[in-house]
LODO-803889 format. One line per field, with one value per residue (C-alpha): residue in three letters; x, y, z. Coordinates in steps of 0.05 Angstrom, whole numbers, plus 5000, padded with zeros to 4 digits. Example, Ala and Ser with C-alpha at 12.3 -4.5 7.8 and 13.67 -1.06 7.14 Angstrom:
2
aa <- c(ALA	SER)
px <- c(5246	5273)
py <- c(4910	4979)
pz <- c(5156	5143)
//
This chain:
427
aa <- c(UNK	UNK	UNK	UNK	UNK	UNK	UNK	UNK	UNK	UNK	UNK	UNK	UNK	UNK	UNK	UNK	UNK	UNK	UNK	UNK	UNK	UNK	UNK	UNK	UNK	UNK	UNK	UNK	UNK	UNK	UNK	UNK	UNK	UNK	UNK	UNK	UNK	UNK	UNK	UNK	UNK	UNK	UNK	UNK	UNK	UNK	UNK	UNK	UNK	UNK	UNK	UNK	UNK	UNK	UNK	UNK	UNK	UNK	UNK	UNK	UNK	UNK	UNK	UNK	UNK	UNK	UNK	UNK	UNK	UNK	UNK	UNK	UNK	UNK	UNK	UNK	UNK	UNK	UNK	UNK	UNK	UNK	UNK	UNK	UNK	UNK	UNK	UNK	UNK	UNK	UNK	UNK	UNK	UNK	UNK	UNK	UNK	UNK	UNK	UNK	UNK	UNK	UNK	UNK	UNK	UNK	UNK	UNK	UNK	UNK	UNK	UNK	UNK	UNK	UNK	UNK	UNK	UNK	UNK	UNK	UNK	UNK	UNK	UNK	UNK	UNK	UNK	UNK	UNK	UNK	UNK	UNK	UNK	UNK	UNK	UNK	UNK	UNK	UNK	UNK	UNK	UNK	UNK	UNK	UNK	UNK	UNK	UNK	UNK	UNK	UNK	UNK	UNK	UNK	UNK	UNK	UNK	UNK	UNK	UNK	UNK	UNK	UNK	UNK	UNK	UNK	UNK	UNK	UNK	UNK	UNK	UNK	UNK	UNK	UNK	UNK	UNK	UNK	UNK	UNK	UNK	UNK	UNK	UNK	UNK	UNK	UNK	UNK	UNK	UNK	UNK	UNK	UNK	UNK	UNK	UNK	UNK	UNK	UNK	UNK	UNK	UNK	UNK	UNK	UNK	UNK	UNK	UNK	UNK	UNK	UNK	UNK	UNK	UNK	UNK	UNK	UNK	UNK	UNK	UNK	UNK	UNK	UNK	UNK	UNK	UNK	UNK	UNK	UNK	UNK	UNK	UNK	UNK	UNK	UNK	UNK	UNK	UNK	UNK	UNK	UNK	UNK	UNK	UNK	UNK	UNK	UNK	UNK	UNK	UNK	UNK	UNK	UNK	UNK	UNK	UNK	UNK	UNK	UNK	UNK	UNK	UNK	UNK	UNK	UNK	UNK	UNK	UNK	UNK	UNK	UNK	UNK	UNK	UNK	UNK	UNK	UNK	UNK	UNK	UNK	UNK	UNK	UNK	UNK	UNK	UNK	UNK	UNK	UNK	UNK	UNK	UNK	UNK	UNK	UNK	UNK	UNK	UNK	UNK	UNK	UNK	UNK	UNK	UNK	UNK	UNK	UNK	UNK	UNK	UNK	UNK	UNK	UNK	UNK	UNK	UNK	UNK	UNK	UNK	UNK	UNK	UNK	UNK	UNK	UNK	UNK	UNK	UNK	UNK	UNK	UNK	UNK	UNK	UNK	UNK	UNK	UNK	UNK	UNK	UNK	UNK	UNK	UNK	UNK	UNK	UNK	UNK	UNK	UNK	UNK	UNK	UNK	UNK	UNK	UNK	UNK	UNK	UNK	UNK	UNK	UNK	UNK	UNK	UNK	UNK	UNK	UNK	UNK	UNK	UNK	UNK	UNK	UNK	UNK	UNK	UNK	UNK	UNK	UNK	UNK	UNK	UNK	UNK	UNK	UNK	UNK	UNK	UNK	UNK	UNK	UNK	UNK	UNK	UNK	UNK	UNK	UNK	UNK	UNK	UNK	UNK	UNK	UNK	UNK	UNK	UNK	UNK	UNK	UNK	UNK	UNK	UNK	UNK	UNK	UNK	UNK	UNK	UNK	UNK	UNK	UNK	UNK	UNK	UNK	UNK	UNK	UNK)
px <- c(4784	4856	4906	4937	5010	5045	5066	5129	5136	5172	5140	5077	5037	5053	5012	5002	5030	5000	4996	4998	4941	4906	4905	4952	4969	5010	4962	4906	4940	4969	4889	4873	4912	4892	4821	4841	4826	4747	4745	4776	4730	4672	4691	4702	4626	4602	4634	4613	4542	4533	4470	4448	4420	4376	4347	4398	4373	4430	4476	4441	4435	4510	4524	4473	4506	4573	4550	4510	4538	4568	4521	4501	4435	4415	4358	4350	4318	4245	4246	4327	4362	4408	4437	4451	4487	4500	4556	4544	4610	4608	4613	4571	4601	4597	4573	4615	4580	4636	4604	4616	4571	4544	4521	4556	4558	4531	4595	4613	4672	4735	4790	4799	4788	4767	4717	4700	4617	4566	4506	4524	4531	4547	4614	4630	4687	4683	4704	4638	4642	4715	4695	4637	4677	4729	4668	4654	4725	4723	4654	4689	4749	4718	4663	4718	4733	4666	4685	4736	4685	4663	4597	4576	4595	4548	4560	4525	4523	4483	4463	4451	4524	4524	4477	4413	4425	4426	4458	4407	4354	4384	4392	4316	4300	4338	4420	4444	4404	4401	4446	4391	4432	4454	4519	4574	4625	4628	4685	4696	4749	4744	4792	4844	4875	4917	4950	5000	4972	4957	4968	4914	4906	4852	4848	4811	4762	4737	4747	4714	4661	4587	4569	4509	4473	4440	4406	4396	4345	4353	4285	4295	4251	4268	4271	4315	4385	4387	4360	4389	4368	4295	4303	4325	4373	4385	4451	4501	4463	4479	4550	4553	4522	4574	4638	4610	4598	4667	4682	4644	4674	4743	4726	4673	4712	4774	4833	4824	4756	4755	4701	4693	4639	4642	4593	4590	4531	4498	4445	4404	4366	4344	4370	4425	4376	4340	4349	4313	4281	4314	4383	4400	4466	4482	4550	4557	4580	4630	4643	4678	4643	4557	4562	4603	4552	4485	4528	4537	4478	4445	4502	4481	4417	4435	4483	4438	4380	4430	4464	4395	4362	4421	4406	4324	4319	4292	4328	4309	4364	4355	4395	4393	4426	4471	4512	4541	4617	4641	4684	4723	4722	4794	4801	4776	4819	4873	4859	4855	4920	4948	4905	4930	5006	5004	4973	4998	5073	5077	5113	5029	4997	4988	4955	4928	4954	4886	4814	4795	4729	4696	4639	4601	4545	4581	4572	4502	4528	4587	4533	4503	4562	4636	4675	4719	4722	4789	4833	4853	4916	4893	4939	4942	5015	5035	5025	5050	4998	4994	4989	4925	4856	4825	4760	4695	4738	4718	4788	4792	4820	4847	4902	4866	4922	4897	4838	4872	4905	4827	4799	4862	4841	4769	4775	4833	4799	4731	4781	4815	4753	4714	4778	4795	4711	4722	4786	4812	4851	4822	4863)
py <- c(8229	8256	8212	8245	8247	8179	8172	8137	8075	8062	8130	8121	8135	8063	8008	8005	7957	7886	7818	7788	7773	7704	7692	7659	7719	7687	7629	7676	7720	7653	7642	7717	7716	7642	7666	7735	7719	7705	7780	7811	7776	7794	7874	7881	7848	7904	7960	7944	7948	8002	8022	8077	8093	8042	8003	7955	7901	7884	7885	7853	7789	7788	7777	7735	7694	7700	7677	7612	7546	7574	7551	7625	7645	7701	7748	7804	7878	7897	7968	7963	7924	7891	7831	7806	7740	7705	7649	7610	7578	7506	7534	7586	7650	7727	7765	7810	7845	7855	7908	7929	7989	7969	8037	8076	8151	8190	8200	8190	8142	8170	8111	8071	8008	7944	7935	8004	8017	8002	8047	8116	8172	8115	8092	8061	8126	8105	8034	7999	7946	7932	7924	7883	7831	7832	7815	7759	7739	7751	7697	7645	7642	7647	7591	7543	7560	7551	7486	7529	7591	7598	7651	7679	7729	7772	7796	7871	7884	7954	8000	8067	8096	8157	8205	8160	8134	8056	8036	8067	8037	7966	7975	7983	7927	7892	7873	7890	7832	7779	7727	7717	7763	7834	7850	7855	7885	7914	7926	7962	7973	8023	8021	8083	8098	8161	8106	8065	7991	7939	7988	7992	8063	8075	8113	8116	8162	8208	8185	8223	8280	8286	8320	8361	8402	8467	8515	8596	8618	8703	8741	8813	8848	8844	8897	8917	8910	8985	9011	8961	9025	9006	8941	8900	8857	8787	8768	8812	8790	8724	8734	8769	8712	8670	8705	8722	8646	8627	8679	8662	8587	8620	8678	8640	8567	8552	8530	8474	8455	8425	8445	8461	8493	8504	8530	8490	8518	8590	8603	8667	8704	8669	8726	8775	8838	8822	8827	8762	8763	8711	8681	8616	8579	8512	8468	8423	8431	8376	8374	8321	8353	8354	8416	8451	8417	8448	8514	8525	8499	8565	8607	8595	8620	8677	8708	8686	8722	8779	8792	8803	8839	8900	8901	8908	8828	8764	8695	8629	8585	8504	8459	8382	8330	8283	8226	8226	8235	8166	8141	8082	8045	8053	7977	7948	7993	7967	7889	7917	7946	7883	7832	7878	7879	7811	7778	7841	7860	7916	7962	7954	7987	8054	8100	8155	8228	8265	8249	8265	8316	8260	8225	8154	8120	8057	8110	8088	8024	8043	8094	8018	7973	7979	7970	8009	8030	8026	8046	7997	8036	8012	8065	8040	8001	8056	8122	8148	8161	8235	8230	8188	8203	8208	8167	8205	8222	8198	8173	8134	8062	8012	7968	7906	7866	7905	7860	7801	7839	7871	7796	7775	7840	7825	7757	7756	7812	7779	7715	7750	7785	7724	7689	7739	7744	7663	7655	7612	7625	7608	7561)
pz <- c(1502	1509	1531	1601	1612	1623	1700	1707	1729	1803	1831	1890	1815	1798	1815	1882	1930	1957	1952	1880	1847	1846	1772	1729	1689	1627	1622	1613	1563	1522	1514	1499	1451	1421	1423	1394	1317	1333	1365	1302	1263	1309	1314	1233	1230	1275	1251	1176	1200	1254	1299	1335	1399	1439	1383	1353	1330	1275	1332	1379	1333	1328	1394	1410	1356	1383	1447	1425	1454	1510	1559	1590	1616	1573	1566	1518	1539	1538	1517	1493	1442	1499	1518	1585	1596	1662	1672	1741	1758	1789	1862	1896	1908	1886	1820	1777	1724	1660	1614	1537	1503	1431	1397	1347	1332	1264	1237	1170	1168	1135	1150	1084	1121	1080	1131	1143	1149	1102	1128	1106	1169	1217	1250	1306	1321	1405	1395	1417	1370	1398	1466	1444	1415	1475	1524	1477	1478	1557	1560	1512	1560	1627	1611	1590	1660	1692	1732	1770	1782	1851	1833	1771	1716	1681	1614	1604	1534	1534	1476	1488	1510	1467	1507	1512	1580	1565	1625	1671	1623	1636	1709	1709	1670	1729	1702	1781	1796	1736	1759	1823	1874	1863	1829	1883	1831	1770	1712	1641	1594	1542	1488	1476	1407	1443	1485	1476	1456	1504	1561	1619	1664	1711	1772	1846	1856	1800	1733	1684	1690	1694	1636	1626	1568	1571	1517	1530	1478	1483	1458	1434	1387	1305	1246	1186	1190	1167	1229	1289	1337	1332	1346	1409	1378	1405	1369	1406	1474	1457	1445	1510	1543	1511	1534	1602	1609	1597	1645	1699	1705	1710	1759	1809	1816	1848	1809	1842	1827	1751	1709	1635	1603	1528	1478	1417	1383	1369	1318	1288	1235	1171	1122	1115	1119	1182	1249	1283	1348	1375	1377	1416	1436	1467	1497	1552	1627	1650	1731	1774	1852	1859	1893	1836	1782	1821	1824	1758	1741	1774	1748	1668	1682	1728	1676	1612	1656	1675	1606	1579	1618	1614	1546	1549	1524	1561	1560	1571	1605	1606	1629	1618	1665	1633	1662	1734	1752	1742	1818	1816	1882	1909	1929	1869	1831	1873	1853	1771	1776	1807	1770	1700	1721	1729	1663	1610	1650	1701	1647	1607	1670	1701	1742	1711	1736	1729	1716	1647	1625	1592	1609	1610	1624	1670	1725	1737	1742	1789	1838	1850	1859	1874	1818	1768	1697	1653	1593	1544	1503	1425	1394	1318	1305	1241	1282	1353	1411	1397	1330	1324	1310	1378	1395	1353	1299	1232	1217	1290	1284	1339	1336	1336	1369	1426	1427	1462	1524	1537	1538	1583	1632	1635	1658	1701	1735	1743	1761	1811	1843	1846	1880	1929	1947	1960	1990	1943	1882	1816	1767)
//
């Protein structure tokens, strides 16, 4: 994810105006940071032994682990390796559901680090096994609070993140509803190496992009390189497919109307000699508007179908759905600007200028519940925001100070929400 421009402070991008949150910001941040130690220790235990995908069963035992004696409900998924954690305060009240994303990536880690992965191919490069150890961090502090808690927490600790859907998978298995009432909020924080440390941006509205895959597979007819004319050759289709894509986003959208389409992968022929019969690209389609999405959607195959057929070839165009545009609710981004300003400084908070062409799976979650999804700045202390590794990179690393400002965020927010839900301010 690129880090946007910063938005200066005092300007109507600032955090927005209102009544100051109900959570003793320092207090909370005095323990975040007093807690801080066990999360380091936690995240270097995760990212030595990384997972992929839905089945995690490594991980999983971790953070059950982590979370033993803390007096939380938890239940573990049926067809997932996750873990989902419910803290019922000592007053009745609402729910806020906190989450953190536990798979890594097949990347093969390149940072030096004395703790740096064990399993060959496999890194945690998106900073899962950070935010798993801040939620954690968040669950230790909150349930030290639990006789001031008027409703209940749950902790969604989900597998799955990278492309396989795992929050969808856990809303199924029922995570809206474990605490015994559906989830009447929800939060995130996803750590930021591009960003200054210990910062927190988020924005109403959009967020990030739905991001979709598709796959044209042309069909010509092969032969010998020596005589293209008797052939129907699919490469140079496909490379016309390829630049009349790109065009077609530029010359059919508004500049107004974000979306980026880039083709990451095109494959052919098996020898030098031959001409195959059938060459085939790929790339992803990020939107932030449904009605753009569908339209392209039809587009790729019109112009895959179009491009071919000038040329006496056939083409295949599929297109697979990927996560939804992620929306932050614009009041409970409100209260996480405030809630933020007030436990990590104002100068630590921000709104960001523009959503960003990423994407992520805590937009199931926020199509079900109101809530919001934010940037943790974890910009390593040695370099400059611009000139670190970005998240996926096989050289990204976190400033793990970081750690303590995320666990501060998390539960003054859930703090704050619960409060303002009750009319009473927590303590």
């Amino acid at each position: 994810m690129t880090p946007p421009p910063r938005a200066a402070h005092g300007t109507p991008d600032a955090a927005p105006p209102g009544p100051p949150a109900t959570t003793a910001g320092p207090a909370l941040l005095r323990e975040a940071r007093r807690l801080a130690p066990g999360a380091v220790a936690l995240r270097r235990a995760l990212h030595r032994g990384p997972e992929l995908g839905l089945d995690l069963p490594a991980t999983q035992r971790l953070v059950l682990d982590a979370l033993d004696g803390l007096g939380l409900d938890i239940r573990t998924g049926r067809a997932l390796s996750s873990v989902t954690a419910t803290l019922t305060g000592a007053a009745d009240g609402p729910t806020i559901l906190l989450r953190a994303d536990m798979d890594a990536l097949p990347v093969t880690e390149d940072t030096g680090l004395p703790f740096a992965s064990r399993t060959p191919g496999l890194m945690h490069a998106c900073g899962h096994d950070a935010h798993m150890a801040m939620l954690v961090g968040t669950a230790r502090l909150l349930a030290g609070r639990r006789a001031a808690l008027a409703g209940r927490v749950v902790f969604m600790f989900q597998p799955g993140e990278e492309g396989e859907h795992g929050a969808r998978h856990m809303i199924e298995e029922g995570v809206l509803e474990a605490s015994g009432s559906r989830a009447d909020a929800a939060f995130a924080l996803h750590v930021q190496p591009t960003l200054p440390a210990g910062t927190v941006w988020l924005r109403p509205g959009p967020q990030l992009a739905a991001s979709d895959r598709f796959r044209v597979v042309v069909r010509g007819r092969g032969g010998h390189a020596s005589a293209p004319h008797t052939t129907c050759d699919p490469v140079p289709v496909a490379c016309e497919i390829v630049l009349a894509l790109q065009t077609m986003v530029t010359r059919s959208l508004a500049a107004d109307d974000s979306a980026v389409l880039s083709v990451t992968r095109l494959t052919a022929g098996t020898a030098t000699g031959v001409i195959p019969d059938t060459a085939e690209l790929g790339g992803t389609l990020r939107t932030l508007a449904g009605p753009t999405r569908q339209r392209l959607h039809e587009a790729i195959a019109r112009v895959a179908h179009g491009v071919a057929a000038a040329h006496g070839a056939t083409a295949e165009a599929i297109v697979e759905p990927g996560y939804p545009v992620t929306v932050n609710d614009t009041a409970f981004t409100e209260l996480v600007l405030r809630t933020a300003a007030d436990t990590l400084g104002t100068e630590a908070v921000d709104v960001l200028p523009a959503p960003q062409m990423t994407a992520e799976d805590f937009s199931y979650v926020l199509r079900a519940v109101p809530g919001a999804l934010a940037f943790l700045g974890a910009c390593p202390p040695d370099l400059k925001p611009h000139e670190a590794p970005s998240l996926h990179s096989s050289r990204m690393a976190v400033d793990e100070d970081a750690l303590a400002a995320g666990i501060a965020c998390e539960a003054a927010v859930a703090l704050a929400f619960l409060a303002g839900r009750t009319g009473e301010p927590a303590r």
